[in-house]
C-alpha positions in Angstrom: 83.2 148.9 101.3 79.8 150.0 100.1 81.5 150.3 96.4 82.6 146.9 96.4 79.3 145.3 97.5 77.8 147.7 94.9 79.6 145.6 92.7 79.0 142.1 93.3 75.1 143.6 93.3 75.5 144.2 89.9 77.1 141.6 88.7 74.4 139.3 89.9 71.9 141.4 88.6 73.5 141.5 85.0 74.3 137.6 84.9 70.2 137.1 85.4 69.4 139.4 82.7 71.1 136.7 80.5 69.8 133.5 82.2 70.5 130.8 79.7 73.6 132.4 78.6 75.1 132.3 82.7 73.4 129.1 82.6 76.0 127.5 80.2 78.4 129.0 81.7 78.0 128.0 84.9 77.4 124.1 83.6 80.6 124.2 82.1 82.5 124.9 85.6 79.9 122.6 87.2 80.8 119.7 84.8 84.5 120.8 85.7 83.9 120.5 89.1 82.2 117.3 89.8 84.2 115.3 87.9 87.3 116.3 89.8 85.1 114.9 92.5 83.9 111.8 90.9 86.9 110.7 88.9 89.3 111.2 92.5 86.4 109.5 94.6 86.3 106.5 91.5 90.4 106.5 91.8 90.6 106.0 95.3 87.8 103.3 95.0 89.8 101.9 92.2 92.9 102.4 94.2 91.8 100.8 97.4 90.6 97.5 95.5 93.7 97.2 94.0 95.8 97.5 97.3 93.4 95.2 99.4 94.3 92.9 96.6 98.1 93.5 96.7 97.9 93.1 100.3 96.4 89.5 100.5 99.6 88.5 98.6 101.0 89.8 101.8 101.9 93.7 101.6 100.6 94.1 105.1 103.2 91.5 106.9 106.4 91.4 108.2 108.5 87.6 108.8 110.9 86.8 111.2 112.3 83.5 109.9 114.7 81.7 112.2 117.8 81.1 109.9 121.1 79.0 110.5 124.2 81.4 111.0 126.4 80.7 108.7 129.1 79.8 111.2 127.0 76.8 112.1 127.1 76.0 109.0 131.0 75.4 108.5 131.8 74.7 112.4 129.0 71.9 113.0 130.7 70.2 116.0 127.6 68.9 117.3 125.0 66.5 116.4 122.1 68.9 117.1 122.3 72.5 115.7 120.5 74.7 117.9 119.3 78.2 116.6 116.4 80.6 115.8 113.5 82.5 117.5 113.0 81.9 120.5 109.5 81.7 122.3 110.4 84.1 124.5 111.3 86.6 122.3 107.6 86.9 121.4 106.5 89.5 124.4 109.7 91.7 123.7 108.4 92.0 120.0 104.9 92.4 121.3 105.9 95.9 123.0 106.3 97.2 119.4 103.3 99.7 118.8 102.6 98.6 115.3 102.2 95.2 115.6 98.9 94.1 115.2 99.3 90.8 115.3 102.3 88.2 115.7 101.4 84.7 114.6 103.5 82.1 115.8 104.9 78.9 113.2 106.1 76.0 113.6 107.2 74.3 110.4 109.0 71.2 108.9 108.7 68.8 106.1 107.1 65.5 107.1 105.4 62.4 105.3 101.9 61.9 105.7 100.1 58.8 105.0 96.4 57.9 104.1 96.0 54.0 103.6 98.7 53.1 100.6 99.2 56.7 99.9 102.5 58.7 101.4 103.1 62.6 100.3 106.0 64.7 101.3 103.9 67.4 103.1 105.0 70.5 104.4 103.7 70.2 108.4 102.8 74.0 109.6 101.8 74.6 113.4 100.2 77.2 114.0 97.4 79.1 116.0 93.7 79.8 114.6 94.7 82.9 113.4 96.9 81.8 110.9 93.9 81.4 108.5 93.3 85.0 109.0 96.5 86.8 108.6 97.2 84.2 105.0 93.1 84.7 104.3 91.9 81.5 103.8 88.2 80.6 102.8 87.3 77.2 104.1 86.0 74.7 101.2 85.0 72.1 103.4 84.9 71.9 107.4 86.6 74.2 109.8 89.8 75.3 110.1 91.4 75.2 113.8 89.8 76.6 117.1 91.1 78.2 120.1 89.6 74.6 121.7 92.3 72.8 119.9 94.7 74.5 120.9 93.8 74.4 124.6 93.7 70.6 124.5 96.6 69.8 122.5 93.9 67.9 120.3 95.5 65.6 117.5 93.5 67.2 114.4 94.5 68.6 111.0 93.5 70.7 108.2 94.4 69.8 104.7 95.4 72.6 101.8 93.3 72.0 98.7 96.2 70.2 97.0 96.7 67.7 99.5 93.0 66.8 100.2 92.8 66.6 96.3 96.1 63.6 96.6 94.8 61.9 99.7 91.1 62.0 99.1 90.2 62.8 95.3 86.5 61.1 95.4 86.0 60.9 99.6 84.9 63.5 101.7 88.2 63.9 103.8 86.1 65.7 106.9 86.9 62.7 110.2 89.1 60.6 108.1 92.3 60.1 110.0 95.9 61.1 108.5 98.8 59.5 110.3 101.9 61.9 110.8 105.5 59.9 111.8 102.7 57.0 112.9 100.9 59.9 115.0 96.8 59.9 113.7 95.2 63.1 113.0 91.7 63.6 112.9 90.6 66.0 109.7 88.5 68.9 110.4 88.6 71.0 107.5 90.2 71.7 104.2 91.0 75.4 102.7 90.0 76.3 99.3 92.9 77.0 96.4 95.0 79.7 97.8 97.2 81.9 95.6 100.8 82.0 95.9 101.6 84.7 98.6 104.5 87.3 97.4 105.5 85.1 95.0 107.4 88.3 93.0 110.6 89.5 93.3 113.9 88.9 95.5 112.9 90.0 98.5 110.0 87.2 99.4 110.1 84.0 98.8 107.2 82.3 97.0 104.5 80.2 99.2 102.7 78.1 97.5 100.3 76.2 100.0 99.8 73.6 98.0 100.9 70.3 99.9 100.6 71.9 103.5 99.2 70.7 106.6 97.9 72.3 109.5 97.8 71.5 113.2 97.7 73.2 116.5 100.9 74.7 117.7 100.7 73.1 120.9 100.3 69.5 119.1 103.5 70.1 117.8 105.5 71.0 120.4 104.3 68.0 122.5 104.1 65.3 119.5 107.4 66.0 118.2 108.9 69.2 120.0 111.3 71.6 120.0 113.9 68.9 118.2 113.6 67.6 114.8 115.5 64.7 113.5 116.4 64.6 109.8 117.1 60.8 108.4 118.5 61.1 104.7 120.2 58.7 102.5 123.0 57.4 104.9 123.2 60.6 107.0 121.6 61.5 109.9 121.1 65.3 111.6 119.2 67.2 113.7 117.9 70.6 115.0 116.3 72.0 117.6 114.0 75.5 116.8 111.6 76.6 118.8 109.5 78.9 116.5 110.2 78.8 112.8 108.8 81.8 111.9 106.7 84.8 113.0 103.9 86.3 111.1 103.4 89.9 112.2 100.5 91.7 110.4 100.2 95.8 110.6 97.4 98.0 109.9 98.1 99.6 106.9 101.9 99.4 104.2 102.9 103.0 105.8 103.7 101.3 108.9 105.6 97.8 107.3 109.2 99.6 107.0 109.5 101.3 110.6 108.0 98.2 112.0 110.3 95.7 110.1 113.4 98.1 111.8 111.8 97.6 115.1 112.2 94.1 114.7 115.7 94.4 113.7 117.0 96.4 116.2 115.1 94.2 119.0 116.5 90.8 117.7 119.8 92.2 117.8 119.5 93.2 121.7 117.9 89.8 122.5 120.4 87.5 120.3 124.0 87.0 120.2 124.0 85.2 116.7 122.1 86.5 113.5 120.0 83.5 113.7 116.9 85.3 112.3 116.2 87.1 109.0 113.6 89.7 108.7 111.7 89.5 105.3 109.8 92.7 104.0 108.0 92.3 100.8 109.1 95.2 99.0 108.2 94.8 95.6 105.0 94.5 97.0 104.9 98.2 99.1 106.0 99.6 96.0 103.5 98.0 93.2 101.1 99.8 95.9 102.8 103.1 96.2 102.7 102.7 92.4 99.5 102.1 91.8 97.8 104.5 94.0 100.2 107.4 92.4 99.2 106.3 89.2 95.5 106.1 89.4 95.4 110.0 91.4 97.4 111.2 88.5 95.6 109.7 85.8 92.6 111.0 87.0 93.2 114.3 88.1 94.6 115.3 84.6 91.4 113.7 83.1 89.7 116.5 85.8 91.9 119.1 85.3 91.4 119.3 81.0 88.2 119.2 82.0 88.5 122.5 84.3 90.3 124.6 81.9 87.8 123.6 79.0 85.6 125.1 81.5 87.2 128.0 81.6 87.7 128.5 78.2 83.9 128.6 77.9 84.0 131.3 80.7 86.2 133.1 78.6 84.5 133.1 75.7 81.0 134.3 77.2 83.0 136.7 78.6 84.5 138.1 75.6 81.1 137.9 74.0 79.8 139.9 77.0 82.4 142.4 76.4 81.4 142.8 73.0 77.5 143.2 73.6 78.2 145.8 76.4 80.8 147.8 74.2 78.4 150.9 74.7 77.8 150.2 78.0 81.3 150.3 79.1 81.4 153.9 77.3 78.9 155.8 78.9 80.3 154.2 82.3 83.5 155.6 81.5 82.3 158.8 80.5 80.7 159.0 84.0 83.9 158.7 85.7 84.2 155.0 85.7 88.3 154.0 85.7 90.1 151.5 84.1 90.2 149.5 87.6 85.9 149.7 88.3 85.6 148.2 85.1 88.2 145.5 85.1 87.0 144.7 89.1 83.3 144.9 87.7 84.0 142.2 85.0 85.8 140.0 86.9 83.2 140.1 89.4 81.4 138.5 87.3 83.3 135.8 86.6 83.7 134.7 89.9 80.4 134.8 90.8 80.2 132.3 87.6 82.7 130.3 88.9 81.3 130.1 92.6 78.0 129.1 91.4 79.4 126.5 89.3 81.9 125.0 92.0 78.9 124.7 94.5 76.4 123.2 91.7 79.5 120.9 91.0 80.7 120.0 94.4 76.7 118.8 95.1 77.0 116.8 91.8 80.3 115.2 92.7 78.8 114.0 96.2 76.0 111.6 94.3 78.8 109.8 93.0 78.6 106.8 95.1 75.0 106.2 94.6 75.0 107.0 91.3 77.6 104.4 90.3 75.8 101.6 92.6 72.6 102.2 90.5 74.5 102.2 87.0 76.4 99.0 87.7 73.2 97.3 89.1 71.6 98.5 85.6 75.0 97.3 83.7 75.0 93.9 85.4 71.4 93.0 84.2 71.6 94.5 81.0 75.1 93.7 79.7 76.1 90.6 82.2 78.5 88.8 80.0 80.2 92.5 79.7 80.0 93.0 83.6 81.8 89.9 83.9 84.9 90.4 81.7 85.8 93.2 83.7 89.0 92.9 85.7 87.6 92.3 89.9 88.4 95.8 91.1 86.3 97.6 88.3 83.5 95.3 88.8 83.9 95.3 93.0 84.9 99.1 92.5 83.2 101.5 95.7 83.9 105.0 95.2 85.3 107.0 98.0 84.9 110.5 98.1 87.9 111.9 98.5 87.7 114.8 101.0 90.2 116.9 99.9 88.9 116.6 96.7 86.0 119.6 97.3 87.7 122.2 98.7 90.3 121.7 96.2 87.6 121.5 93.1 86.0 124.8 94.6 89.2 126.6 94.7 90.6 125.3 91.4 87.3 126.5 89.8 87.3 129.9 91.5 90.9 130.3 90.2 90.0 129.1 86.7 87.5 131.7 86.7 89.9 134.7 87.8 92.3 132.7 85.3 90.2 132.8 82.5 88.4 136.5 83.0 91.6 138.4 83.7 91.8 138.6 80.0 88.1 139.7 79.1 88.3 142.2 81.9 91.5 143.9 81.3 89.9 144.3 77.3 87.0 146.0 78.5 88.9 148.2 80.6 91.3 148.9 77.8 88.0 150.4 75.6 88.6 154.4 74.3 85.6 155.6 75.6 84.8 157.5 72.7 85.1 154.5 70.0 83.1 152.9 73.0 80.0 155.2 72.8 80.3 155.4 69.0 79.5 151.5 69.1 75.8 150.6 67.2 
């Protein structure tokens, strides 16, 4: 025991008899080091921004659409066609741990007329959280209030498209929009909204361009559970209760297991498949994607950087070897063996390495800080630059990544062993006689 602190005594000792030389040294690892920190904590920034923007296309939530069985569709006996989710159906799917949030939808195409102007609008009911879960930003007014809701009030909000059809000079806030003869005061109307999972085959593109908003329970007493259809000499009619519900999870790990939760409770509580759960899963795996591809990117860029860090180790270390060629004699001469030397050497270069993993490990934490001040610096000084930059480099937060250190440390302590086995084992390897003879 006393031998092997003996050791690490003197390898201290000899690293600050060559200060600037260990001083290299060590900034090699320490460069190594932090930026396995900063380049993982700028990839998970990265990362995040780019998720939080796959999931307002709508990563995060699960549908229940009510859907038409098939059956109905070649037996229709009957003038009304009765089918779908059912309002009860919402506390069973409630009891699901995951769900965050189940938004409730009401929706049907209806015209809607402003003095001499009539649009074919798409008429969704919904509850004030609706704007929410779809993350809508209001241009003008608000959107709808619990108060609504509570008194069945006969008020609207208009998407962007269809306040730009019905009022393209006015202020549409109070005017009135009449629904099947049925006025609707206007309280608010969203800004542009992006198509939400508007990719693949496994969600259906929503545009939001010609929709109109009321309270849920406006609906069901205006016009009700019923809805008659009135086409060119035909006549039909259905009767939903909810169109759709909007569930919303915490985070796109929990989107799968939930979306089979669904499944197997609408099977227990329906006789029909008159539902049809939609999971986005192009979506869940452009995220999976991107998060993999960032953390891999990155850590290679960190992990060249680590073994050019230990190459440097290995050539002071070789250098070393070299230098202390008569040194190494005398010791074996004393009665040093093969083994004191090589342990005595690589010693040495773990001491190096520690150093430099806990110099580099204290860099790596001034990441955040350090990349607020430089973009505040790059956004006076080069703003037309700043602004060409894609939205999640220019919103990018770094996020230290916690285990990033304890990995850096330990990847830099084995570089170091890595990269000094070899110097070691050729001092060790010295004929003590040639050693001594060495000017």
């Amino acid at each position: 025991m006393l031998s092997q602190l003996r050791i690490w005594q003197l390898s201290v000792k000899t690293l600050f008899l060559h200060p600037l030389r260990s001083m290299l040294t060590v900034l090699g690892i320490f460069i190594g080091v932090a930026s396995v920190v900063w380049l993982l904590a700028i990839s998970e920034g990265i990362s995040n921004e780019a998720q939080r923007q796959i999931e307002e296309l709508g990563a995060t939530n699960i549908i229940l659409r009510s859907r038409l069985p098939v059956e109905e569709l070649s037996t229709d006996t009957t003038f009304w066609v009765r089918y779908g989710i059912r309002r009860d159906d919402v506390d069973a799917l409630m009891q699901i741990p995951t769900v965050k949030n189940a938004l409730q939808i009401r929706e049907t195409k209806r015209e809607a007329h402003f003095g001499g102007i009539t649009i074919d609008s798409h008429l969704v009911a919904c509850t004030p959280e609706y704007a929410e879960v779809m993350r809508f930003e209001m241009d003008n007014g608000q959107f709808l209030s619990d108060l609504h809701v509570e008194q069945r009030a006969n008020v609207c909000v208009l998407a962007a498209g269809t306040a730009r059809q019905f009022f393209p000079v006015d202020n549409p806030i109070g005017k009135v929009v009449r629904i099947r003869e049925v006025p609707y005061v206007v309280v608010g109307v969203t800004k542009p909204r992006t198509p939400m999972a508007g990719i693949g085959s496994s969600l259906a593109a929503q545009d939001f361009a010609n929709d109109i908003y009321i309270p849920l329970a406006t609906f069901w007493q205006r016009i009700g559970d019923r809805v008659l259809f009135v086409g060119a000499g035909t006549r039909s009619g259905e009767e939903v209760e909810l169109s759709q519900i909007t569930f919303q999870v915490d985070s796109t790990d929990d989107v799968e297991p939930t979306a089979d939760a669904i499944e197997r409770t609408m099977r227990k509580l329906h006789k029909t498949e008159d539902y049809a759960v939609v999971v986005p899963l192009e979506l869940l795996e452009q995220a999976r994607t991107t998060r993999l591809m960032f953390m891999v990117f990155m850590g290679l860029i960190a992990a060249v950087t680590l073994g050019v860090g230990g190459i440097g180790i290995m050539n002071i270390m070789l250098a070393t070897v070299t230098e202390r060629t008569r040194e190494i004699g005398i010791r074996r001469a004393l009665g040093a063996r093969r083994a004191d030397i090589t342990r005595q050497f690589l010693a040495e270069t773990v001491v190096l390495s520690i150093v430099g993993g806990l110099t580099g490990i204290l860099g790596g934490l001034t990441c955040p800080a350090v990349l607020l001040w430089l973009r505040g610096f790059l956004e006076q000084t080069m703003p037309a630059a700043m602004n060409n930059l894609p939205n999640s480099v220019q919103n990018v937060t770094p996020q230290i990544v916690s285990w990033s250190i304890p990995l850096a440390f330990g990847i830099s302590v084995v570089v170091g062993i890595i990269f000094g086995i070899y110097p070691a084992l050729r001092a060790a390897r010295m004929d003590p006689i040639e050693a001594l003879r060495h000017e």
